[in-house]
C-alpha positions in Angstrom: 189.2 69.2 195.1 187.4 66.8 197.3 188.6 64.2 199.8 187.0 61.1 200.0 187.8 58.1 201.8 188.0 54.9 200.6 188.3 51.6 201.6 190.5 49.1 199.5 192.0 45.7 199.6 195.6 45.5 201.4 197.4 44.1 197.8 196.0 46.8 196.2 197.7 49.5 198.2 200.5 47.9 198.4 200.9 47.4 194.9 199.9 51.0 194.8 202.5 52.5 197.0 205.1 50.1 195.3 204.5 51.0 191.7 202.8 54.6 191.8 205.1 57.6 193.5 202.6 59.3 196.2 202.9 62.6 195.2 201.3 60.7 191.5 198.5 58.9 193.0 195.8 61.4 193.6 196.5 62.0 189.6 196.4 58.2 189.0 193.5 57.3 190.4 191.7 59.8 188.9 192.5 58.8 185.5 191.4 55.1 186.5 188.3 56.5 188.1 187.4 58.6 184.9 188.1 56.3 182.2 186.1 53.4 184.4 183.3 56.3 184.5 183.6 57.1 181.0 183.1 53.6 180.4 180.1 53.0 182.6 178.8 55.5 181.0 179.3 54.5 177.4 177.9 51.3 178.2 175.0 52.4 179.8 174.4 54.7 176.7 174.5 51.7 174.7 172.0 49.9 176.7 169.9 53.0 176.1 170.1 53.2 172.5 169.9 49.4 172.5 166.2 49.8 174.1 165.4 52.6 171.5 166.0 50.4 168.9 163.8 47.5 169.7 160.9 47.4 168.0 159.7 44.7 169.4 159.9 46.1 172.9 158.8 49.4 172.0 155.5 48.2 170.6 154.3 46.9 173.3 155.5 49.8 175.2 152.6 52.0 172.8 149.9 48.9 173.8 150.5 50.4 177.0 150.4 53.4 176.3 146.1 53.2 176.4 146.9 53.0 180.7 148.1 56.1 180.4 144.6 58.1 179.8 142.4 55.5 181.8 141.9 58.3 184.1 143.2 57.0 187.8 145.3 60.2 187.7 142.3 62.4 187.2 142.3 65.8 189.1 139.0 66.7 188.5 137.2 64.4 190.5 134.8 65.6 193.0 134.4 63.6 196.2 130.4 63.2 197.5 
């Protein structure tokens, strides 16, 4: 385990000490923190798939594609 400090609003900790026994909250707010991760990351996978899936975009992603070979990155270039 890691300790991290936070900083949060007053109401929240009071609400937290009120409601959530202290020797329960390191567990609690893990399980918040994970399932708000969790959904971050579904959401964000989403968004991915989302872009995968648009043709539209993705064609003109391959128009660009030509930049890709117009040679600006070209090692073998030999300086005069």
């Amino acid at each position: 385990m890691t300790n991290v400090l936070f900083s949060l609003p007053e109401e929240l900790v009071t609400a937290l000490n009120q409601l959530v026994p202290a020797e329960q909250q390191s567990a609690f707010i893990t399980t918040l923190l994970r399932r708000a991760l969790e959904q971050q990351e579904q959401e964000l996978y989403e968004c991915a798939l989302a872009v995968e899936q648009d043709e539209a975009l993705n064609a003109e992603l391959r128009d660009w594609e030509v930049t890709t070979t117009d040679g600006i990155w070209r090692t073998d270039r030999k300086d005069s």
